[in-house]
N, CA, C and O atoms as a GROMACS GRO file, in nm:
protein
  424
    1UNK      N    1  -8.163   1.886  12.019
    1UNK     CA    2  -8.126   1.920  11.883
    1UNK      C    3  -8.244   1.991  11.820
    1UNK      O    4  -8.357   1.940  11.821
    2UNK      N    5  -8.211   2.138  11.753
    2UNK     CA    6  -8.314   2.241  11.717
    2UNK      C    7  -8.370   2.154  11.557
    2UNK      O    8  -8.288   2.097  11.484
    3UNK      N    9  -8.458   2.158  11.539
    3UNK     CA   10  -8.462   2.074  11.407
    3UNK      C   11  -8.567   2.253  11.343
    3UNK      O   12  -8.670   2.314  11.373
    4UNK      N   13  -8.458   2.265  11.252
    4UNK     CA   14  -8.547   2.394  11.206
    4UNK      C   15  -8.610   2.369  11.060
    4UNK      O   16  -8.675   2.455  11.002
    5UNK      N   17  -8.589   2.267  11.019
    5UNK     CA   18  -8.677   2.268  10.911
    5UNK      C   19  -8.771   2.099  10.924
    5UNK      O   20  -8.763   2.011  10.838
    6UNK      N   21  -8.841   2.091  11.032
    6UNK     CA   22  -8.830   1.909  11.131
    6UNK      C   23  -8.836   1.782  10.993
    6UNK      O   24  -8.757   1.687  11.002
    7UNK      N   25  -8.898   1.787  10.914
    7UNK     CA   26  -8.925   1.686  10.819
    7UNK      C   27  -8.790   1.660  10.811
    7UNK      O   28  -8.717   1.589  10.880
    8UNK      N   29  -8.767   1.737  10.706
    8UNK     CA   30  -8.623   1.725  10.670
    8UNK      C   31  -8.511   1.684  10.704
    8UNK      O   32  -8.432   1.605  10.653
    9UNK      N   33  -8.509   1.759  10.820
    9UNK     CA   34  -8.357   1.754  10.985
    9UNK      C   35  -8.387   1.600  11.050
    9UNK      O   36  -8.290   1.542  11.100
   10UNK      N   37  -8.539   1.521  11.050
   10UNK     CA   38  -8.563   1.411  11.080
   10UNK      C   39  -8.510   1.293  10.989
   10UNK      O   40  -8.458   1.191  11.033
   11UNK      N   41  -8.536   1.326  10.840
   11UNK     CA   42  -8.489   1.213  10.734
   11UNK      C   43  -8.367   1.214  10.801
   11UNK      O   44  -8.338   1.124  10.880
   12UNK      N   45  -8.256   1.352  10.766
   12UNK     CA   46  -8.162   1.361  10.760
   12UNK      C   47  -8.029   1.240  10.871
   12UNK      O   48  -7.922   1.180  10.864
   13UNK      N   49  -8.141   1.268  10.960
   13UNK     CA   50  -8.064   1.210  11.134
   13UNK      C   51  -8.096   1.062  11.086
   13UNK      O   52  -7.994   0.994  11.076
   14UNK      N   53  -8.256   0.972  11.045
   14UNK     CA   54  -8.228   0.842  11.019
   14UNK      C   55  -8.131   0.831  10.932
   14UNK      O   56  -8.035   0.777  10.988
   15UNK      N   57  -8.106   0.860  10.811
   15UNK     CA   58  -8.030   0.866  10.745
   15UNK      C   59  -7.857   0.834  10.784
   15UNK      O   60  -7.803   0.727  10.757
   16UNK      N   61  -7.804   0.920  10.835
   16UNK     CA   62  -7.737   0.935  10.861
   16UNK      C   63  -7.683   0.844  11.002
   16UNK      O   64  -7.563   0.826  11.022
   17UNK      N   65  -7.793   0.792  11.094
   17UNK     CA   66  -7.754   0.746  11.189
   17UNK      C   67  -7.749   0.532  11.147
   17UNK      O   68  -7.680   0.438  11.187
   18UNK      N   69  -7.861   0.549  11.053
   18UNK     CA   70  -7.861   0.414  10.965
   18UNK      C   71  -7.733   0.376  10.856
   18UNK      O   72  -7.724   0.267  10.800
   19UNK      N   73  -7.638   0.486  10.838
   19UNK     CA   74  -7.570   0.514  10.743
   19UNK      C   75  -7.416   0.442  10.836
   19UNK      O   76  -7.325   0.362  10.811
   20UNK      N   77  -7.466   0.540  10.965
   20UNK     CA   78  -7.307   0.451  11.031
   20UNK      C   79  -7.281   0.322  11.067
   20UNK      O   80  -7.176   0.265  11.094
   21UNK      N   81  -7.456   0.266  11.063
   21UNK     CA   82  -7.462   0.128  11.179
   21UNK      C   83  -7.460   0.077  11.006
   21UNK      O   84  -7.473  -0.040  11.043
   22UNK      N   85  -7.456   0.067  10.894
   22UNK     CA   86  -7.431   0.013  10.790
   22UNK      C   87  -7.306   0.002  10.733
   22UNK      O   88  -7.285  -0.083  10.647
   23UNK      N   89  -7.210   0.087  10.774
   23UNK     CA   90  -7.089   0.069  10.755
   23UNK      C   91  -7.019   0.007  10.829
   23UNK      O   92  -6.940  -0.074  10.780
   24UNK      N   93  -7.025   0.025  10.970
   24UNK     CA   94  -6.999  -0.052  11.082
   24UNK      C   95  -7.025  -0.181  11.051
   24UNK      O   96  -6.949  -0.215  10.961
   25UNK      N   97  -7.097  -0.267  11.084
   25UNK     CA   98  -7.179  -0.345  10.987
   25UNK      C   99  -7.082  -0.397  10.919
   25UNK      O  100  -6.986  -0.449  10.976
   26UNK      N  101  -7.097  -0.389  10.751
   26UNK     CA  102  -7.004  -0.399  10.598
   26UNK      C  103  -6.896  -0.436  10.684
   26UNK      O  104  -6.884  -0.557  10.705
   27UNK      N  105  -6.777  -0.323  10.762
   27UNK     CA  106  -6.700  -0.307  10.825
   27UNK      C  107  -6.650  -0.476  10.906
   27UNK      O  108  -6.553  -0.541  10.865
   28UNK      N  109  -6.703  -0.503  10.976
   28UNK     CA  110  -6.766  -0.581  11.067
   28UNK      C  111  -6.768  -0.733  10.944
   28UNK      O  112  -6.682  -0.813  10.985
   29UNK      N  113  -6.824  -0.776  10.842
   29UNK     CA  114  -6.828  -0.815  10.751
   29UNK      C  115  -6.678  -0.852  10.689
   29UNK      O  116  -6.618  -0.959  10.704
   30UNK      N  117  -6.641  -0.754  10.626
   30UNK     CA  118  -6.544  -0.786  10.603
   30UNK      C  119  -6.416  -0.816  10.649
   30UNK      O  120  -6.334  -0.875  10.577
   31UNK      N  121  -6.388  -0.774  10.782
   31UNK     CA  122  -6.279  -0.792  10.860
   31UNK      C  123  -6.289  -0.931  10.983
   31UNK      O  124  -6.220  -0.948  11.083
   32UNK      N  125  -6.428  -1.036  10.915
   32UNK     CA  126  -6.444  -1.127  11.009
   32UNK      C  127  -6.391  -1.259  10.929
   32UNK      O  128  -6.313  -1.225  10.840
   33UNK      N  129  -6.412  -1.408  10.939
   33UNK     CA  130  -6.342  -1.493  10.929
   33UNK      C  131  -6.470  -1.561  10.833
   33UNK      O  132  -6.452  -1.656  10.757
   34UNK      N  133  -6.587  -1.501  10.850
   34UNK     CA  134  -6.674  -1.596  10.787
   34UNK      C  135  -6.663  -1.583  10.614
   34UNK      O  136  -6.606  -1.483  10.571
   35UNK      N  137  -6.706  -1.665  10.534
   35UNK     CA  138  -6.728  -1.678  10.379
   35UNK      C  139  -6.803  -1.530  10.334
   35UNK      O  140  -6.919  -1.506  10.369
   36UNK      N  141  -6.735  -1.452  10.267
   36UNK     CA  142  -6.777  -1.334  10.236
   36UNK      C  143  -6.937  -1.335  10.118
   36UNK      O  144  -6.945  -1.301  10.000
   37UNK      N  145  -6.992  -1.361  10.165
   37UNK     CA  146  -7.141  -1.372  10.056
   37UNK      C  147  -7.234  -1.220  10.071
   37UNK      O  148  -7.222  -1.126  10.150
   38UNK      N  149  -7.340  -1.247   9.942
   38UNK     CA  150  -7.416  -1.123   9.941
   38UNK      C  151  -7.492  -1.143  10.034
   38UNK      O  152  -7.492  -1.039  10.100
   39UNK      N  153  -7.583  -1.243  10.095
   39UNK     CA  154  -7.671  -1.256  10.186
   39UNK      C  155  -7.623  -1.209  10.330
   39UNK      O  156  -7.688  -1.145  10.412
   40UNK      N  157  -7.521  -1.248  10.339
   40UNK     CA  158  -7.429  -1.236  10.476
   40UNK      C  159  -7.405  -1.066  10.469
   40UNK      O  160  -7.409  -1.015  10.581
   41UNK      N  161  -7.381  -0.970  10.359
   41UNK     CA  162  -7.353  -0.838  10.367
   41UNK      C  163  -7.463  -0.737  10.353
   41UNK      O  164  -7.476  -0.624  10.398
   42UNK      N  165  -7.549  -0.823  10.265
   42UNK     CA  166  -7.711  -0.684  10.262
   42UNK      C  167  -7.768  -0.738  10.451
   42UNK      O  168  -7.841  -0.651  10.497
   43UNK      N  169  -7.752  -0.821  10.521
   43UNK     CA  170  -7.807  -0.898  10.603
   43UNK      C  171  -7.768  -0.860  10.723
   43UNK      O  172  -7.844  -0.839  10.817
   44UNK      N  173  -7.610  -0.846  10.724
   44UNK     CA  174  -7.627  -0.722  10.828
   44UNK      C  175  -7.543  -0.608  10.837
   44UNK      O  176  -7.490  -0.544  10.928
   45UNK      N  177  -7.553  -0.602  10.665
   45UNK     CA  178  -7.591  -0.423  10.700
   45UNK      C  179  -7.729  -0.350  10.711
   45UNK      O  180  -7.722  -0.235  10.754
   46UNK      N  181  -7.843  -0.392  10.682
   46UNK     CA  182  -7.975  -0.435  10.724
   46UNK      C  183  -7.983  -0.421  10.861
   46UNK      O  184  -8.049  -0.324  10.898
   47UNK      N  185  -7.936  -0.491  10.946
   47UNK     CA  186  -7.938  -0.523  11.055
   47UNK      C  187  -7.859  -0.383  11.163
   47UNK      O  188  -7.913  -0.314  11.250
   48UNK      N  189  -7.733  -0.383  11.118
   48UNK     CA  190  -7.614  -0.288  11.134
   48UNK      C  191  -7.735  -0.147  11.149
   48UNK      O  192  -7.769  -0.094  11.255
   49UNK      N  193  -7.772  -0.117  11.041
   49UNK     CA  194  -7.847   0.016  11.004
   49UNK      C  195  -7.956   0.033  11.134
   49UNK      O  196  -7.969   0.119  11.222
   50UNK      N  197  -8.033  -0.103  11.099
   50UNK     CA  198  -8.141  -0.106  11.255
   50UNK      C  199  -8.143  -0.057  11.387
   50UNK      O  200  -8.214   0.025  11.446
   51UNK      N  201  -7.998  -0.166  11.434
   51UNK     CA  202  -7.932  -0.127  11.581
   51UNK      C  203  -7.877   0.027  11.593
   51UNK      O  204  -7.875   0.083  11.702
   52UNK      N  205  -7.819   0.110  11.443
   52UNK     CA  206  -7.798   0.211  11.525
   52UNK      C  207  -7.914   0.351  11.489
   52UNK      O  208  -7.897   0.471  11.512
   53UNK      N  209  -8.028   0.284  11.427
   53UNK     CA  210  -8.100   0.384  11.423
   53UNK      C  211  -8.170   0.403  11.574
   53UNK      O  212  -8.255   0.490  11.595
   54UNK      N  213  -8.115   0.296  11.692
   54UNK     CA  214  -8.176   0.319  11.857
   54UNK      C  215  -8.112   0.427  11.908
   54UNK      O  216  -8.160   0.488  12.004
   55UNK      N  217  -7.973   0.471  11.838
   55UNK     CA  218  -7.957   0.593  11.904
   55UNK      C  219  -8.045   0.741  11.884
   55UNK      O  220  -8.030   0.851  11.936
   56UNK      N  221  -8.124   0.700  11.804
   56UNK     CA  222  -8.249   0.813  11.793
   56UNK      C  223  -8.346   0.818  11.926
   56UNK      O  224  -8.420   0.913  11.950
   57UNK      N  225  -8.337   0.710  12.004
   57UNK     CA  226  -8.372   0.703  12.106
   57UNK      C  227  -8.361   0.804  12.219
   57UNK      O  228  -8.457   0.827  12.294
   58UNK      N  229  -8.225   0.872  12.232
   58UNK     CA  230  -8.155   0.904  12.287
   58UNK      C  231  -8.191   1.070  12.284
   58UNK      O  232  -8.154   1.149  12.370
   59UNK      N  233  -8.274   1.105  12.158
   59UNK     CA  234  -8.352   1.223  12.146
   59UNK      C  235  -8.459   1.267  12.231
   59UNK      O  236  -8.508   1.378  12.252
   60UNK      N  237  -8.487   1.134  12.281
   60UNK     CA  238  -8.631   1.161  12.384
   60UNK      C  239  -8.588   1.197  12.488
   60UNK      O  240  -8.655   1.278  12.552
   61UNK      N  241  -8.446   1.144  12.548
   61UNK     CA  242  -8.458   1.186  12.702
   61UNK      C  243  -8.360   1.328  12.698
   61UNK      O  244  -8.336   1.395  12.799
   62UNK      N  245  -8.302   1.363  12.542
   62UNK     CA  246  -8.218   1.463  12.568
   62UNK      C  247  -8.197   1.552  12.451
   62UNK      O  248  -8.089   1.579  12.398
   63UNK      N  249  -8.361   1.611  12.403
   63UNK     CA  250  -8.386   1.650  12.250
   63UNK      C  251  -8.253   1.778  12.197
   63UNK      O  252  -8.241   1.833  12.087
   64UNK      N  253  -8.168   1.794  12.321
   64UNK     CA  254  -8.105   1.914  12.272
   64UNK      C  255  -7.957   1.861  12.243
   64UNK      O  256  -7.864   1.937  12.215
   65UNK      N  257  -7.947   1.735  12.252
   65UNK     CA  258  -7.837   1.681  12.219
   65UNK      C  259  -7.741   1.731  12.114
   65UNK      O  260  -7.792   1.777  12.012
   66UNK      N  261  -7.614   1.729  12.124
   66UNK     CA  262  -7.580   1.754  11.995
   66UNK      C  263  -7.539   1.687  11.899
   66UNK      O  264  -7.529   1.567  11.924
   67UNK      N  265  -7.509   1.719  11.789
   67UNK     CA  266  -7.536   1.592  11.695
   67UNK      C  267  -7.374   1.472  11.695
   67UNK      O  268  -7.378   1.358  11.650
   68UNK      N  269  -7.266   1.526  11.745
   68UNK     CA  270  -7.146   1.461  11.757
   68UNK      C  271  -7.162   1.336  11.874
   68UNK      O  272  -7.118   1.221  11.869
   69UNK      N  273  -7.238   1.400  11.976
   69UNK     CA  274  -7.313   1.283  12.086
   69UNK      C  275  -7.419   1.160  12.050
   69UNK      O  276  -7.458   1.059  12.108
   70UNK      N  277  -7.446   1.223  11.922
   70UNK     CA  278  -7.559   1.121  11.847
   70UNK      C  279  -7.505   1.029  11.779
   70UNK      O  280  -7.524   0.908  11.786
   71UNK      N  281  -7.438   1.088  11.712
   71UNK     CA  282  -7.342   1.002  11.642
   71UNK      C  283  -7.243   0.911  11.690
   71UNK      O  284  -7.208   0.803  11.640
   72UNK      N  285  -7.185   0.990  11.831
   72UNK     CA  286  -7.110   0.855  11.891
   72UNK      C  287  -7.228   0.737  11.951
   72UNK      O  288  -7.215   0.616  11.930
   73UNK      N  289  -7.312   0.781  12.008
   73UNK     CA  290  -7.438   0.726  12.050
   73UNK      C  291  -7.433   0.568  11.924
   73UNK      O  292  -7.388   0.454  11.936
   74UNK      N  293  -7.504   0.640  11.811
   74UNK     CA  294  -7.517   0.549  11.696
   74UNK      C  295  -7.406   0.460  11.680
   74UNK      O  296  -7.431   0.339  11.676
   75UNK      N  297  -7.250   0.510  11.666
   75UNK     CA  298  -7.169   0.414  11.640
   75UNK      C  299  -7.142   0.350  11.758
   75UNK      O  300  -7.111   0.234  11.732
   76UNK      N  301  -7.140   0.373  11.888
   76UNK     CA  302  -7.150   0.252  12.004
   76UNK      C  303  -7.263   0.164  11.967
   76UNK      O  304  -7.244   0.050  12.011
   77UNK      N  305  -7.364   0.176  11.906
   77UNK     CA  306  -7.445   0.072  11.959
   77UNK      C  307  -7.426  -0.004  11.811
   77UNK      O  308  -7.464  -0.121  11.805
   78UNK      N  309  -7.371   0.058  11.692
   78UNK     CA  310  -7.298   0.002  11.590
   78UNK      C  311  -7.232  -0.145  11.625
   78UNK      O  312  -7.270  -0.259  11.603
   79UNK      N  313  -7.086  -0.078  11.706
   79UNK     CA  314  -6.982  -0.175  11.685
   79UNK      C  315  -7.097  -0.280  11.777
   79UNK      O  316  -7.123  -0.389  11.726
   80UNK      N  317  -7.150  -0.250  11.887
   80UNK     CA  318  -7.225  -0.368  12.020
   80UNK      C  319  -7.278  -0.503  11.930
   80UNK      O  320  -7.275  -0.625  11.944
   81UNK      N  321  -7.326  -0.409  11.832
   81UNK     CA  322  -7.415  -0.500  11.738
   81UNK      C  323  -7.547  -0.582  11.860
   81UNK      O  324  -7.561  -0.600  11.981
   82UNK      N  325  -7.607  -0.607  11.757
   82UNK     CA  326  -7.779  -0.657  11.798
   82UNK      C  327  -7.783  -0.740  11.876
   82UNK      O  328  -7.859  -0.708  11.968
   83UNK      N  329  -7.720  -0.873  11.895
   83UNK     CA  330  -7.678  -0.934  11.968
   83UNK      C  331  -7.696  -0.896  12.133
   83UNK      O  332  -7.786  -0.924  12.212
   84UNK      N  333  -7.583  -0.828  12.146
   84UNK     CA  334  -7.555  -0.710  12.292
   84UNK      C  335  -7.703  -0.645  12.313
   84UNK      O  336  -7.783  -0.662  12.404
   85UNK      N  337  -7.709  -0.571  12.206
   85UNK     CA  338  -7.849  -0.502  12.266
   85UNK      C  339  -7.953  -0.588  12.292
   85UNK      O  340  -8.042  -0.530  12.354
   86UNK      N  341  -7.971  -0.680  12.273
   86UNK     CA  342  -8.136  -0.834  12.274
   86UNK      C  343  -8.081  -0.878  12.405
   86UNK      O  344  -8.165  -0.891  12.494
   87UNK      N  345  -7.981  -0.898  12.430
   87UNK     CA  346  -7.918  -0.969  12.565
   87UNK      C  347  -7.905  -0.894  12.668
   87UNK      O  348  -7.887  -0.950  12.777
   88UNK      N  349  -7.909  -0.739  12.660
   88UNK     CA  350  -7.938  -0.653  12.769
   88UNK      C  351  -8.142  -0.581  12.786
   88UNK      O  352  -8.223  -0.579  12.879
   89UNK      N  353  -8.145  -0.535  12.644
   89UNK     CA  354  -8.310  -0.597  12.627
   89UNK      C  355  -8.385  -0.694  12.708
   89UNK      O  356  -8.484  -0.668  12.777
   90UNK      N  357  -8.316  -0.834  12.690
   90UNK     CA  358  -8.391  -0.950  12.757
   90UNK      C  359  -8.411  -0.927  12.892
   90UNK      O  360  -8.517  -0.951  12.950
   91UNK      N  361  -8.302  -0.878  12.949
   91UNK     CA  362  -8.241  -0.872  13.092
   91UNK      C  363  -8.330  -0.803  13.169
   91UNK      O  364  -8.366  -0.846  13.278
   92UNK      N  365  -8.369  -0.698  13.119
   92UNK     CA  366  -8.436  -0.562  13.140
   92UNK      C  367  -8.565  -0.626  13.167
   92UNK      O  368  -8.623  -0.646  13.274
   93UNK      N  369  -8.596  -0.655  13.049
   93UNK     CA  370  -8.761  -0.724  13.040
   93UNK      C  371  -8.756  -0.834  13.151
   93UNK      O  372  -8.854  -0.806  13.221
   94UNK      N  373  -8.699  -0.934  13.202
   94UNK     CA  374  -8.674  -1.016  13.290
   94UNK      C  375  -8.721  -0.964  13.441
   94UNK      O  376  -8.807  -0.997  13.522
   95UNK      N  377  -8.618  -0.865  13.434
   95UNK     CA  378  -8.653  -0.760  13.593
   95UNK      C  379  -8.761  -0.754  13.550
   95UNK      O  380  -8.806  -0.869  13.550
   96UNK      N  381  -8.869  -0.650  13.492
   96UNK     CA  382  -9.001  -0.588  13.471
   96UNK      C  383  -9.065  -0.686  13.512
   96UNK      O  384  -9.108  -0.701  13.626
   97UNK      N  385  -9.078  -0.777  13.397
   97UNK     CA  386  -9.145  -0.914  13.438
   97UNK      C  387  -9.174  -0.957  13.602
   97UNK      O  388  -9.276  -0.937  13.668
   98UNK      N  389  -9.042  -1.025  13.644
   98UNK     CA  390  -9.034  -1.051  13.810
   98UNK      C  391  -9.092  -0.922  13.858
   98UNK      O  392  -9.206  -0.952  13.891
   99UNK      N  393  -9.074  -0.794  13.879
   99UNK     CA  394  -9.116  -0.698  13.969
   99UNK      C  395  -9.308  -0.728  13.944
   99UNK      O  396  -9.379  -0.753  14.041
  100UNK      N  397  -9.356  -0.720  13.827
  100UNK     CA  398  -9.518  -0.749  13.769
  100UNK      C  399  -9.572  -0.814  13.861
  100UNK      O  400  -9.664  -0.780  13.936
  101UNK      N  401  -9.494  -0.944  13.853
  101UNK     CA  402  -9.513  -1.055  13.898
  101UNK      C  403  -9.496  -1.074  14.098
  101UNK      O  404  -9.568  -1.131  14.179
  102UNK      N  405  -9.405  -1.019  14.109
  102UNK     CA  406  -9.414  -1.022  14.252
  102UNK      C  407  -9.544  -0.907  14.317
  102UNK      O  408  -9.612  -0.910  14.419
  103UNK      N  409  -9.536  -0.802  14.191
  103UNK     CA  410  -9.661  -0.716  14.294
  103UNK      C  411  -9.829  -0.775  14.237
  103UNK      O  412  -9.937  -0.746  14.288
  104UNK      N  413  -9.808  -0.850  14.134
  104UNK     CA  414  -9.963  -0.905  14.117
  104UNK      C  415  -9.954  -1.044  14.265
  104UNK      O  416 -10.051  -1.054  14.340
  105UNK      N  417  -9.863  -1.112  14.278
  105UNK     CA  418  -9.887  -1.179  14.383
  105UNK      C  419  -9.897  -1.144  14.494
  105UNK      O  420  -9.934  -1.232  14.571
  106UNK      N  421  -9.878  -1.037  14.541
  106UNK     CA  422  -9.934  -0.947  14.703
  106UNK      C  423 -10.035  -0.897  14.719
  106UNK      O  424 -10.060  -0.843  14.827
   0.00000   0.00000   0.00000
């Protein structure tokens, strides 16, 4: 993705990619079973916004992306919610770990 004016084209993308994982989120919120409170909705849409600002991630291995791929990017890891991502996170780190670990012991 050409960022021709970069400051700017950069707000723009957190913005916007924090914008979906916050609605998603809200979304998510309101269509669940729990007691609808303010803590429970700034909390994770907070949260919501976080998980899909990782699809900015997705700039590093493929800066020419386009922005409809980003955006689905962002709202997959939206609906996954944080949860999903810490539990595949963990997983990851787990392998690393054991591989460390088996080559510091040889």
């Amino acid at each position: 993705m050409h960022m021709p004016n970069g400051e700017t084209s950069f707000i723009r993308i957190v913005l916007m990619l924090g914008g979906i994982g916050a609605v998603i989120s809200l979304a998510k919120v309101l269509v669940g079973n729990e007691a609808i409170t303010l803590r429970l909705i700034v909390g994770r849409t907070i949260l919501g916004s976080g998980t899909s600002l990782l699809a900015g991630m997705a700039l590093i291995h493929f800066p020419d992306i386009h922005i409809l791929a980003l955006v689905g990017v962002a709202a997959a890891l939206g609906i996954m919610g944080s949860s999903v991502i810490e539990m595949a996170l963990t997983r990851l780190l787990v392998r690393y770990l054991g591989r460390l670990k088996k080559e510091n012991e040889s």
